[in-house]
C-alpha positions as CSV (number, residue, x, y, z in Angstrom):
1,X,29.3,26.1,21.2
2,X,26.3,27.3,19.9
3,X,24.5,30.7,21.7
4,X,22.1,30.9,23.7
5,X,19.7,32.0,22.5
6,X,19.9,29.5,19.1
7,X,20.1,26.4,21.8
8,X,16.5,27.8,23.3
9,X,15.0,28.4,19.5
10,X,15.4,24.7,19.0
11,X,14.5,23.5,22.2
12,X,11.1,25.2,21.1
13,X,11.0,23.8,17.9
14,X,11.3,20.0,19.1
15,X,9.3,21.0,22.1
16,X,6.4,21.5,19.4
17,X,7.5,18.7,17.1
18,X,6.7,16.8,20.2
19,X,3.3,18.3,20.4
20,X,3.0,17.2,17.0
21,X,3.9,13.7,17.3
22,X,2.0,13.2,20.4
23,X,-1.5,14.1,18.7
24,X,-0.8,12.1,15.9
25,X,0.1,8.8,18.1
26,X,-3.8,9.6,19.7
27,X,-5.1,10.3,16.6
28,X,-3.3,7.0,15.2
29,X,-4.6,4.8,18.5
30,X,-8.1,6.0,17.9
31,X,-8.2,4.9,14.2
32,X,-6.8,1.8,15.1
33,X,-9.0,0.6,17.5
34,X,-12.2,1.0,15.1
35,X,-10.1,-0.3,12.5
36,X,-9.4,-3.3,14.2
37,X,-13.3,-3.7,15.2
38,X,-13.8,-3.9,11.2
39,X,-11.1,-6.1,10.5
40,X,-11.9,-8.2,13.6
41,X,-15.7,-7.7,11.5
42,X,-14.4,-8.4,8.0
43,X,-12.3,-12.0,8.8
44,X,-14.8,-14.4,9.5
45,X,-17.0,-13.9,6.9
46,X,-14.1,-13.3,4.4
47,X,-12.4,-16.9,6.1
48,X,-15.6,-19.0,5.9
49,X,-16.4,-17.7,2.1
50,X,-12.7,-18.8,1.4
51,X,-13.8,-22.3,2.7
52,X,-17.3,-22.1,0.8
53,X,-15.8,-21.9,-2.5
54,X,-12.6,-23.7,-1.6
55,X,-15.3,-26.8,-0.9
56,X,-17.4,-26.5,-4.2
57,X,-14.0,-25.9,-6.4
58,X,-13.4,-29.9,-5.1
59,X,-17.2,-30.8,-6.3
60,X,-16.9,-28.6,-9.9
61,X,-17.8,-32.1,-11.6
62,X,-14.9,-31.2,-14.7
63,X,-16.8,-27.8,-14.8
64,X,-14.5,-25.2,-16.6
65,X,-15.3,-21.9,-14.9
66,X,-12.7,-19.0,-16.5
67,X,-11.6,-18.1,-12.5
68,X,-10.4,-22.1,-11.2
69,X,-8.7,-22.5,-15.0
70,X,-5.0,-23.7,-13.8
71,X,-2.0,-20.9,-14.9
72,X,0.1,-21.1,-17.5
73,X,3.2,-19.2,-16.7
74,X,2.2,-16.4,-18.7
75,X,1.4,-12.4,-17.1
76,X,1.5,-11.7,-13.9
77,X,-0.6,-9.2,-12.6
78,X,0.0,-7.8,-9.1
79,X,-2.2,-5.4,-6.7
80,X,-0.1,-3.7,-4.3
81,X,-1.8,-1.4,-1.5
82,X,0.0,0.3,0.6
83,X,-1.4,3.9,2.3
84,X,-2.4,7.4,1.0
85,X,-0.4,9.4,3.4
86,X,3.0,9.1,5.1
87,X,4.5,9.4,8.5
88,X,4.0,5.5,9.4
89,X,7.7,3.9,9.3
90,X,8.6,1.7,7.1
91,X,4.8,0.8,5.8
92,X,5.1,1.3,2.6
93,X,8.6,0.6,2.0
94,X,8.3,-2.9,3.2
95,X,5.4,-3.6,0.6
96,X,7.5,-1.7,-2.3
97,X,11.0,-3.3,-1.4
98,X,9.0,-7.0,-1.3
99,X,7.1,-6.9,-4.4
100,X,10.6,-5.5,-6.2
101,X,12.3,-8.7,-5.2
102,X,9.6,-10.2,-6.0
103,X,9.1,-9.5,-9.4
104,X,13.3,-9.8,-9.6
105,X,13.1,-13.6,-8.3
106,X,10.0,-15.2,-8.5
107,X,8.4,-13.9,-11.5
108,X,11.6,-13.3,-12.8
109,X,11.4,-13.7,-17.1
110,X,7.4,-13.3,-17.1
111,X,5.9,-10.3,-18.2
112,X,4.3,-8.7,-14.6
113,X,1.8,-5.8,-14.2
114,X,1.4,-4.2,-11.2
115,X,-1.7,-2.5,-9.9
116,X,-1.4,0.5,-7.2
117,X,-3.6,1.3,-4.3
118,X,-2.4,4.0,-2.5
119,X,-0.5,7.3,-2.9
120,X,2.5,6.2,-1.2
121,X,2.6,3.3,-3.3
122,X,2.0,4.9,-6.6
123,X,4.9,7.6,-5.8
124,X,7.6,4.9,-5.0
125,X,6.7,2.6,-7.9
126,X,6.7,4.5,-10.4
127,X,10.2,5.6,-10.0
128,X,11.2,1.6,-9.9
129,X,10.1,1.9,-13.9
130,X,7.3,-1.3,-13.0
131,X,4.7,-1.5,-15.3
132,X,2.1,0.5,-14.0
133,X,-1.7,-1.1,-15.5
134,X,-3.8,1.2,-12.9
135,X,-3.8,3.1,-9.6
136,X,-6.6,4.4,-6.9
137,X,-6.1,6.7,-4.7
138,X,-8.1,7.5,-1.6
139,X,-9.7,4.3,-1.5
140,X,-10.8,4.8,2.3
141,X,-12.5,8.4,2.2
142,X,-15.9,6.6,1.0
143,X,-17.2,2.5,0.6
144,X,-14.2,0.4,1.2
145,X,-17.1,-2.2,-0.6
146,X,-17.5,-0.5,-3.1
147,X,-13.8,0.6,-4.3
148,X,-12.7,-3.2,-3.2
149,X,-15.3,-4.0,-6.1
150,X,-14.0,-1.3,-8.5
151,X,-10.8,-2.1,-7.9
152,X,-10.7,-6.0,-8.6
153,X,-14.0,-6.0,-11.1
154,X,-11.5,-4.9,-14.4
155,X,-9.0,-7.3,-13.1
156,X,-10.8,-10.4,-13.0
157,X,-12.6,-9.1,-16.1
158,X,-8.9,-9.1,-17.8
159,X,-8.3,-12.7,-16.3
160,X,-11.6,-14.1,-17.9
161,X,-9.9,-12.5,-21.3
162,X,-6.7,-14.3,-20.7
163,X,-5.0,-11.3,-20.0
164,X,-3.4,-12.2,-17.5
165,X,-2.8,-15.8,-16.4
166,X,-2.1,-15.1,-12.3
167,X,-3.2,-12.4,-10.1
168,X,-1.7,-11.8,-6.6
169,X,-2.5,-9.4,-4.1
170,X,0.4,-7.7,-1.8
171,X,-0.3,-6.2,1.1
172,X,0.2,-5.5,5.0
173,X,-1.2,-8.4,7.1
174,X,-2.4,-7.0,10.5
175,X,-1.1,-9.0,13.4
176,X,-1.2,-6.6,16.1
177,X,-0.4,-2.8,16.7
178,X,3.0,-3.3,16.7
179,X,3.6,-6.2,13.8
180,X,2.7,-5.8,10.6
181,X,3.3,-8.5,8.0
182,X,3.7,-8.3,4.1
183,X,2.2,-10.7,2.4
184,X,1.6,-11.8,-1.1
185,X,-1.9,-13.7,-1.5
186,X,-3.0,-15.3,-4.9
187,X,-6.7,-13.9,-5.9
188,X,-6.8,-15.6,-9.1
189,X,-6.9,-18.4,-10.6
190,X,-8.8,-19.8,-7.8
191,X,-8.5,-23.8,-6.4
192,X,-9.5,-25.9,-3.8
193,X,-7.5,-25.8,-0.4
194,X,-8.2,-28.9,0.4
195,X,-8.5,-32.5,-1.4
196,X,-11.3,-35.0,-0.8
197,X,-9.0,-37.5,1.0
198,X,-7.6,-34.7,3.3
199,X,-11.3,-33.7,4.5
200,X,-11.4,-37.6,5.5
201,X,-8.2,-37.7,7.5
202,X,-9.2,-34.2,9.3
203,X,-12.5,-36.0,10.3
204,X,-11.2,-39.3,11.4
205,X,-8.2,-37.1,13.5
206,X,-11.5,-35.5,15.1
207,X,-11.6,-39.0,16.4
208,X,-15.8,-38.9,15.1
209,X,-16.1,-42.9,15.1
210,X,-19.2,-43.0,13.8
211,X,-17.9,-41.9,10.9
212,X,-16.5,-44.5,8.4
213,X,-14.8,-43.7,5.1
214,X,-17.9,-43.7,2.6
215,X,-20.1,-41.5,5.0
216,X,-17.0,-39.2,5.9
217,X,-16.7,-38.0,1.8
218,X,-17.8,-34.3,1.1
219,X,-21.3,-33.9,0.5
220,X,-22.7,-32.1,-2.6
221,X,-24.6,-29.0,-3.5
222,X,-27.6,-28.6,-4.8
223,X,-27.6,-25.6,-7.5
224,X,-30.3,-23.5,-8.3
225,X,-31.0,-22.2,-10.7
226,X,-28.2,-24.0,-12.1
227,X,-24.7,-24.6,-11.1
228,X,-22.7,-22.4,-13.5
229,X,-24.8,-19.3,-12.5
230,X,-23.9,-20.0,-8.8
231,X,-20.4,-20.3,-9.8
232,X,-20.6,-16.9,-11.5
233,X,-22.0,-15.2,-9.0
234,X,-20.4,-17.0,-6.4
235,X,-16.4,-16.6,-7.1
236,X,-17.2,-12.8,-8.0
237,X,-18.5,-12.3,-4.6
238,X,-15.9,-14.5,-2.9
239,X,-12.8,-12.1,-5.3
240,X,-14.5,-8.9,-4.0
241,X,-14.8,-10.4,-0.2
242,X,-11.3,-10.9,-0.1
243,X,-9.9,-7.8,-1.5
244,X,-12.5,-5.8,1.0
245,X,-10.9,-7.9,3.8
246,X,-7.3,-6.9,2.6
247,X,-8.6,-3.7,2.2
248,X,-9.4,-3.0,6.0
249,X,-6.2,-4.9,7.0
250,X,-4.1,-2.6,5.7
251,X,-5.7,0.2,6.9
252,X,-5.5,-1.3,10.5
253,X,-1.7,-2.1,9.6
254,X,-1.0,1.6,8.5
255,X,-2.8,2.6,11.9
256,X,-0.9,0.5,13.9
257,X,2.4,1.5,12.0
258,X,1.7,5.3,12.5
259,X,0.6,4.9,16.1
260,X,4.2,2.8,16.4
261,X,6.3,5.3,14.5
262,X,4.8,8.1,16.3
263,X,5.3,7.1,19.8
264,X,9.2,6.4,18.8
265,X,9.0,9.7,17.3
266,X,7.6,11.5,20.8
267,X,9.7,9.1,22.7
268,X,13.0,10.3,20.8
269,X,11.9,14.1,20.6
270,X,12.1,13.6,24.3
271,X,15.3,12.5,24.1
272,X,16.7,15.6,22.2
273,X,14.9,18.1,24.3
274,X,16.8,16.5,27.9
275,X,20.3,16.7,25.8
276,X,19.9,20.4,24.6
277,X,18.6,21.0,28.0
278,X,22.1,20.0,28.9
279,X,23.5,22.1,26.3
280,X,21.8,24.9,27.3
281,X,22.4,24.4,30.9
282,X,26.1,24.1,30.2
283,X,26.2,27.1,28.0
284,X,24.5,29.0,30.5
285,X,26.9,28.3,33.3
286,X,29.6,29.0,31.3
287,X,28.2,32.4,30.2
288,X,27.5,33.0,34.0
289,X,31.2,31.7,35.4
290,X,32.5,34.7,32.7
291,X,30.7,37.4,33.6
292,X,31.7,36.2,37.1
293,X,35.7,36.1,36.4
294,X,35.3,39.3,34.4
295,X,33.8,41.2,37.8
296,X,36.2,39.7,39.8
297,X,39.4,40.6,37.3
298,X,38.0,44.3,36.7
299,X,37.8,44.4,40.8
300,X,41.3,43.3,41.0
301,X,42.7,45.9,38.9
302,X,41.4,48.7,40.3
C-alpha cells in the first residue's frame, strides 16, 4: 500500500484537477449559451435563403449557371471543421473517423480533396495521409463572415473551373448541449429541393380550396437587372450563408461538447478523490493500529 504521505500528494493533485475542470465546464456553459443565441440567429435566415434559391433553381428557364451544373462523378472536394483546441470528448474524432469512412465507401475510386478548418482537425488528418488542398486555423478569434467567405470563395472559384465536380461540407450539427450530430451537407453543385408538382401537392394538403391546379403552380421572378446577374450574386451569397451557419453550429457543438466532457470530467475527479479518501483513511488506521500494538507489545515486555 502506498504511504501516506504519496496517497495525500495525489489527493491534492485531483483535488486541483477538479478545480480545473470545474472552471472550464463554466467557462464552456457561458460560451454556449451566446453561441446558441447566434446559431439560434444564423438558422432562419440561412433556412429561408436555402428555400430562395432552392425556388428560382426550379424557374432557371434551361439557364446554365456553373454552380446548379449536375456532377459528373469526378473530384470530390470536402470541408471538414472541426475545433482549434481540445479537451471536448470525442468532437473531433467523430468528424475525422466519419469523413475517413466516408471517403473509404462512398467516394470510394474518386479522386477526394479535403479542406481543414480547425487545429484539431488539421493535426488528425494529416496523419490519415488525405489529401490535404487547404487549412484555416482560428477561424473564430475575428469575423465568422468574413472567414466563412474566405474560406468557401477559392472553393467555389475551383468548382466554376471544373476542378472539382462535388463539394460537401462535414461538420457537427448542434442539437442541443448534450447531442452533437455529424453531418455531411452538399454545398455544391446546387439544385432545387423541391419539384413543381410537389409545391402543388404541399398546397392542396394545406387543404387551401381556393386553390386549383393552374393557380397553385410557382410563380416567377422578375430579374433586374437581368437574371444571370441575380444568379451570380445570388448563389454566392446563398454558398457563403450556409458555410457561416455551419460555422456557428460547430462552435455551439464544440461548446456544448466541452461543457459535457467537462462536467464528466469534475464528476469522475469526484469519484477518485472519495476512493483515495478511503485509501488514505485505511492507511491511516492501519498506521495508527501499529503504533498501537507496538506500545502495547514494548509494555508487555518490560
Amino acid at each position: 500500500m502506498a504511504g501516506l504521505r504519496d496517497i495525500k500528494r495525489r489527493i491534492d493533485s485531483v483535488k486541483s484537477t477538479q478545480k480545473i475542470t470545474r472552471a472550464m465546464k463554466m467557462v464552456a456553459a457561458s460560451k454556449l449559451r451566446r453561441a446558441q443565441e447566434a446559431i439560434m440567429r444564423a438558422r432562419p435566415y440561412a433556412f429561408e435563403m436555402k428555400k430562395l434559391v432552392s425556388s428560382i433553381a426550379v424557374r432557371a428557364d434551361g439557364m446554365t449557371h456553373p454552380l446548379l451544373r449536375a456532377g459528373k462523378g469526378g473530384k470530390v472536394g470536402i470541408v471538414v471543421v472541426t475545433s482549434d483546441r481540445g479537451l471536448c470528448g470525442g468532437f473531433n474524432a467523430n468528424v475525422v473517423n466519419n469523413i475517413v469512412r466516408t471517403v473509404n465507401s462512398r467516394f470510394a475510386g474518386r479522386d477526394v480533396e479535403i479542406t481543414i478548418v480547425g487545429r484539431k482537425g488539421v493535426e488528425q488528418l494529416k496523419r490519415r495521409t488525405m489529401n490535404v488542398r487547404a487549412t484555416f486555423v482560428g477561424v473564430h478569434e475575428g469575423s465568422v463572415m468574413r472567414a466563412a467567405s474566405y474560406i468557401i470563395d477559392d472553393i467555389v472559384a475551383d468548382f466554376k473551373q471544373g476542378g472539382t465536380d462535388e463539394v460537401y461540407c462535414a461538420y457537427n450539427e448542434f442539437k442541443s448541449a448534450v447531442q452533437q450530430t455529424v453531418t455531411l451537407e452538399r454545398l455544391l453543385p446546387l439544385a432545387s429541393e423541391e419539384s413543381e408538382d410537389t409545391v402543388v401537392e404541399k398546397i392542396e394538403q394545406e387543404g387551401a380550396e381556393d386553390i386549383s391546379t393552374e393557380t397553385a403552380q410557382p410563380m416567377d421572378y422578375i430579374y433586374e437587372p437581368d437574371q444571370e446577374e441575380v444568379f451570380e450574386r445570388l448563389l454566392v451569397r446563398h454558398i457563403r450563408i450556409q458555410m457561416h451557419r455551419i460555422l456557428f453550429e460547430s462552435a455551439a457543438s464544440e461548446h456544448g461538447a466541452r461543457m459535457t466532457a467537462m462536467d464528466a470530467a469534475t464528476r469522475n475527479a469526484g469519484d477518485v478523490i472519495e476512493r483515495l479518501t478511503l485509501t488514505y483513511n485505511r492507511a491511516r488506521q492501519d498506521t495508527i493500529t501499529k503504533e498501537l500494538i507496538e506500545v502495547v507489545s514494548g509494555a508487555e515486555a518490560l
